[in-house]
C-alpha positions as CSV (number, residue, x, y, z in Angstrom):
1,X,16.7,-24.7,8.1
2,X,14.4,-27.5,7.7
3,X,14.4,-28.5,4.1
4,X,11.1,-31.0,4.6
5,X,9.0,-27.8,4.1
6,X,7.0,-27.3,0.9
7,X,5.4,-24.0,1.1
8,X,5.7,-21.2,4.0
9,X,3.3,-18.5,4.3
10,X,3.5,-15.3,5.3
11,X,0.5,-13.1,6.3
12,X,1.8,-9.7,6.7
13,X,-0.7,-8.2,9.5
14,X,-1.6,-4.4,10.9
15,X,-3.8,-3.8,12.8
16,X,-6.0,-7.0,11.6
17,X,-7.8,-8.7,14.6
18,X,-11.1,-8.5,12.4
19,X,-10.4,-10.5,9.4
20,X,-7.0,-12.2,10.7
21,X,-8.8,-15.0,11.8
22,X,-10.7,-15.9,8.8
23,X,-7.6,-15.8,6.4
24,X,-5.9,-18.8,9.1
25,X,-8.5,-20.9,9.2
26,X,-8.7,-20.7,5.6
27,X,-4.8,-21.1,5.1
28,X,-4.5,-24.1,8.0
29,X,-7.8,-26.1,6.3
30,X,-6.1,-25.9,2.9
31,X,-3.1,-27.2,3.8
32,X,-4.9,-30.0,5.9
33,X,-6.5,-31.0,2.2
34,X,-3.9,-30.9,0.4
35,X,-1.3,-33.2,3.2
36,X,1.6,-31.2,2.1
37,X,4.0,-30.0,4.8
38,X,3.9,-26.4,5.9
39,X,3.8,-23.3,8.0
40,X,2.0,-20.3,8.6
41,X,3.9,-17.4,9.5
42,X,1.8,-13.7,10.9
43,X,4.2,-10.7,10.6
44,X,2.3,-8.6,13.4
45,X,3.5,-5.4,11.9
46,X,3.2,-2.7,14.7
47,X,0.0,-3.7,15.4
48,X,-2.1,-1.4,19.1
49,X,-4.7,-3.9,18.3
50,X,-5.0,-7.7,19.2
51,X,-3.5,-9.1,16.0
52,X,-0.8,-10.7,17.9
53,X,-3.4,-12.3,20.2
54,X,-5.4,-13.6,17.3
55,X,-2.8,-15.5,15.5
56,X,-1.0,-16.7,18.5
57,X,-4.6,-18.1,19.0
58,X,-3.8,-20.6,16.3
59,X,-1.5,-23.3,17.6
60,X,0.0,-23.8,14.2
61,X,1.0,-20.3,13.6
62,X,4.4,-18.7,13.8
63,X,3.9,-15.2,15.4
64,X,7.1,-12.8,14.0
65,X,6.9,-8.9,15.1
66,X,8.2,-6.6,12.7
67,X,8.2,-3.4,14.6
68,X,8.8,-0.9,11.5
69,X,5.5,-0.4,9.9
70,X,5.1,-1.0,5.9
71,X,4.2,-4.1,3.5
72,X,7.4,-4.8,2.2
73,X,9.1,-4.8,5.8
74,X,6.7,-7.1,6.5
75,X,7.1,-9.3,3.9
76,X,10.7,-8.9,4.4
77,X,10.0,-10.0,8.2
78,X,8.3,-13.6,7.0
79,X,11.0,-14.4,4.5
80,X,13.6,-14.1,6.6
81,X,11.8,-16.4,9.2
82,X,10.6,-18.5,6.7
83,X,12.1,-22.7,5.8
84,X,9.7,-23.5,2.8
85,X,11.1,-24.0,-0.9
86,X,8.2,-22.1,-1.7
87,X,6.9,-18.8,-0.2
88,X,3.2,-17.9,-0.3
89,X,2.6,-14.3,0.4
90,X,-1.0,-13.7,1.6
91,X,-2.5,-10.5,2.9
92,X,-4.9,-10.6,6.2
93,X,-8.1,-10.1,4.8
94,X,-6.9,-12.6,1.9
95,X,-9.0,-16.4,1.8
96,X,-7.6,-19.4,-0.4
97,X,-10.0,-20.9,-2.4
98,X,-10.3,-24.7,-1.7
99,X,-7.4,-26.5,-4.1
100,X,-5.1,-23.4,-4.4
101,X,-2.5,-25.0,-2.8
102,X,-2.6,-28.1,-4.9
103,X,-2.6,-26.5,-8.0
104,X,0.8,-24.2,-6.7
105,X,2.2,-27.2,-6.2
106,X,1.2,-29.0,-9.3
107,X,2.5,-25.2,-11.2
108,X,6.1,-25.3,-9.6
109,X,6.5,-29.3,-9.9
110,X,5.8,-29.6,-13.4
111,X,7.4,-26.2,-14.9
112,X,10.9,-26.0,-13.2
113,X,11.8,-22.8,-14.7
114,X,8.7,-21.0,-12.8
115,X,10.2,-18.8,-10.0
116,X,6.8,-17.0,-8.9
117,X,3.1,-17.5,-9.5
118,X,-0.1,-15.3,-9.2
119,X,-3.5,-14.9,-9.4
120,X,-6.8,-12.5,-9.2
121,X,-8.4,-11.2,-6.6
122,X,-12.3,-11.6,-6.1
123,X,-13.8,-9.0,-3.9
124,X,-16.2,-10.7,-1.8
125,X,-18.0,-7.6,-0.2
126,X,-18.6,-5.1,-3.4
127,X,-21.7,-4.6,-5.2
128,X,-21.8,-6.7,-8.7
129,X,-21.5,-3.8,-10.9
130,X,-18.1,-3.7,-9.1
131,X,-16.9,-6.9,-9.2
132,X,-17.3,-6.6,-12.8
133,X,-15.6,-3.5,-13.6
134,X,-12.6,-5.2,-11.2
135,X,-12.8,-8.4,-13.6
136,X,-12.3,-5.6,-17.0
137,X,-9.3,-4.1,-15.5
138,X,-8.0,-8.0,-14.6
139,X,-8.1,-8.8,-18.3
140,X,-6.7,-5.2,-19.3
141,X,-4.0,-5.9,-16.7
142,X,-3.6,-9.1,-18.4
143,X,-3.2,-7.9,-21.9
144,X,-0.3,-5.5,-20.4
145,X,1.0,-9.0,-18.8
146,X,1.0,-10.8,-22.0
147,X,2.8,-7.2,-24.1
148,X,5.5,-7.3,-21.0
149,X,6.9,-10.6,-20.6
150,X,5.9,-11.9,-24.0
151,X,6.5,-8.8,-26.5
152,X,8.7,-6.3,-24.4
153,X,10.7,-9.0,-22.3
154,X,10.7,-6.2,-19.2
155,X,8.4,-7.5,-16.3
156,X,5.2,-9.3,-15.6
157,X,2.3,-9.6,-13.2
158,X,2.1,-10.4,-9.5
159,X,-0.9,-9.7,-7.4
160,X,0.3,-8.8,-4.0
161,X,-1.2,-10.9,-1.6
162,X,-2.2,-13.7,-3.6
163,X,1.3,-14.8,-5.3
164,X,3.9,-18.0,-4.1
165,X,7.8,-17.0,-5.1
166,X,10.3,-19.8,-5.5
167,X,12.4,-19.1,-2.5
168,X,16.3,-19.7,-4.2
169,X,15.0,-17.2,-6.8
170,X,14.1,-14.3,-4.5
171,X,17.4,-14.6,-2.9
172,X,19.2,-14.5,-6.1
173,X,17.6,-11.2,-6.7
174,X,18.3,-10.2,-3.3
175,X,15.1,-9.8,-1.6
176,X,12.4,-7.4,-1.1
177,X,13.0,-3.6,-2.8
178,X,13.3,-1.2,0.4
179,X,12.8,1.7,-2.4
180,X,8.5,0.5,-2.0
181,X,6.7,0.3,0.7
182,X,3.3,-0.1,-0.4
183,X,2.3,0.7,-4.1
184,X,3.8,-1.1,-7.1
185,X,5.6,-3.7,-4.5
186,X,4.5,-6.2,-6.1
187,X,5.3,-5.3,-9.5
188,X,8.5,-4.1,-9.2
189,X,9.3,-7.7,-8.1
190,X,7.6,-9.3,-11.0
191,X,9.8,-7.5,-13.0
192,X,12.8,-8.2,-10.9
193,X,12.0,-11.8,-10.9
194,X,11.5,-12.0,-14.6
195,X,15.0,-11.6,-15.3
196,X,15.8,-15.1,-13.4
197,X,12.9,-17.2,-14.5
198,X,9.5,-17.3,-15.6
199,X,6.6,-15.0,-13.4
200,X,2.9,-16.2,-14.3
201,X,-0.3,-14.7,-13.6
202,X,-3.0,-17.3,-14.1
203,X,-6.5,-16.9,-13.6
204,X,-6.4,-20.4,-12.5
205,X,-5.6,-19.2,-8.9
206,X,-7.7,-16.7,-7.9
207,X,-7.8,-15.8,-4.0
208,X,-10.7,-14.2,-2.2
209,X,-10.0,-11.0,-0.7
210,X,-11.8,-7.9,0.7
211,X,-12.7,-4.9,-1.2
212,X,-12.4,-2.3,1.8
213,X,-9.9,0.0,-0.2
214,X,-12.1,-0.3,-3.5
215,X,-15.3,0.9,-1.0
216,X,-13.6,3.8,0.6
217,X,-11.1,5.2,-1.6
218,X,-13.5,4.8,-4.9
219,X,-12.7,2.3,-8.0
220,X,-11.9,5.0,-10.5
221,X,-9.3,6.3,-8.1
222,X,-7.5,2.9,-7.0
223,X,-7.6,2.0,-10.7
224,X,-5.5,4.7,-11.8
225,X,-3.4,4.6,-8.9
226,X,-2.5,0.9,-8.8
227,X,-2.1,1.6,-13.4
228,X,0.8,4.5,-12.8
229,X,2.7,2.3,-10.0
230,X,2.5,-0.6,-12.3
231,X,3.9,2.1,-15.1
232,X,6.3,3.1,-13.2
233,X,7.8,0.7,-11.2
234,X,8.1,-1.1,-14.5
235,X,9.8,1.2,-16.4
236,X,11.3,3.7,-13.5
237,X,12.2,1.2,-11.1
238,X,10.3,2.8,-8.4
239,X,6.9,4.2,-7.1
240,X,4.8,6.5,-8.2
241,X,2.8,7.2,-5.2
242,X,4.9,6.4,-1.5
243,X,2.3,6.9,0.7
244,X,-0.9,4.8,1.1
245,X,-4.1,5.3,3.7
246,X,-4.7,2.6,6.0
247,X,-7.9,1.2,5.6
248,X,-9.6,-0.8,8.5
249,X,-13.6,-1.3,8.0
């Protein structure tokens, strides 16, 4: 393993050629900025479409195929193939703002105790009226952040695809949940991580990201859906919906 690595990230990938190569470029010019050594690693996740092509395009890409098809497998996939201290997980049609990898850096160096770090989304491709109904159920999510980890001691936050985990502490907790696939992933290892070390969510560190599922599935109807899997794989330990449409635009 080479221990010289600060940060790996892990772009799970289906079926992505589209957006796959915005997301790289984005990742590979951050981490130019910031001079900090790292890699980029694409799970091509059972991909019939070029997404292999696309990131084997990019000469400083890792390309890992994960033949079983599901987020968490995925993610499973990049860890697993992954040297960095820290992990970066970052969805396909994700982009890193300029200085997000800088101010990871800056989070884990000065607060030792921080095992995984997360911010929002901003939906580039949604009307405005959408954007801001997405930014009120941010800061009701947040108040739920703040009642869980602060008041009720039980979880906290993570926004799948735009969170960095502390590598020893994910495999203290032993890895990814195979009980989720999709929904509530990402909460279920907030609260997982929560009982080995601090989990922030930080407006700070917002990521760019498409809207597609918001745009085809209906706001009202992701809302509640993404509310009950954060229920219960808080407080049930597991998901409350197991299947999820795949949405390419």
């Amino acid at each position: 393993m080479n221990q010289h690595v600060a940060i790996s990230f892990v772009v799970p990938a289906y079926n992505e050629e589209k957006n796959l190569s915005r997301t790289l470029t984005a990742i590979v010019d951050e981490i130019k900025r910031s001079g900090c050594l790292a890699e980029v690693i694409v799970v091509n996740n059972a991909s019939t479409d070029n997404t292999g092509e696309v990131a084997a395009s990019f000469p400083e890409v890792i390309v890992v195929h994960e033949p079983i098809k599901g987020l968490v497998q995925a993610r499973r996939a990049g860890f697993q193939r992954a040297t960095g201290a820290l992990v970066a997980n970052v969805d396909a049609d994700t982009i890193v703002t300029p200085g997000w990898l800088n101010r990871v850096l800056q989070e884990f160096r000065r607060h030792p105790g921080l095992v995984a770090l997360s911010g929002p989304y901003i939906y580039y491709d949604v009307p405005k009226r959408t954007r801001a109904a997405v930014r009120a159920f941010y800061v009701m999510g947040y108040g739920f952040y703040m009642l869980n980890r602060f008041v009720l001691r039980v979880g906290s936050m993570l926004q799948g695809g735009n969170f960095v985990v502390r590598r020893s502490a994910l495999e203290e907790i032993g890895g990814y949940n195979p009980l989720f696939s999709f929904y509530g992933e990402d909460t279920d290892l907030a609260r997982r991580l929560h009982a080995v070390g601090a989990v922030k969510f930080t407006f700070r560190l917002p990521a760019l990201s498409s809207g597609r599922r918001l745009l085809e599935e209906g706001l009202l109807r992701i809302g509640l859906r993404y509310s009950m899997n954060f229920v219960w794989a808080t407080f049930l330990r597991r998901p409350f919906t197991e299947e999820w449409i795949d949405v390419r635009l």
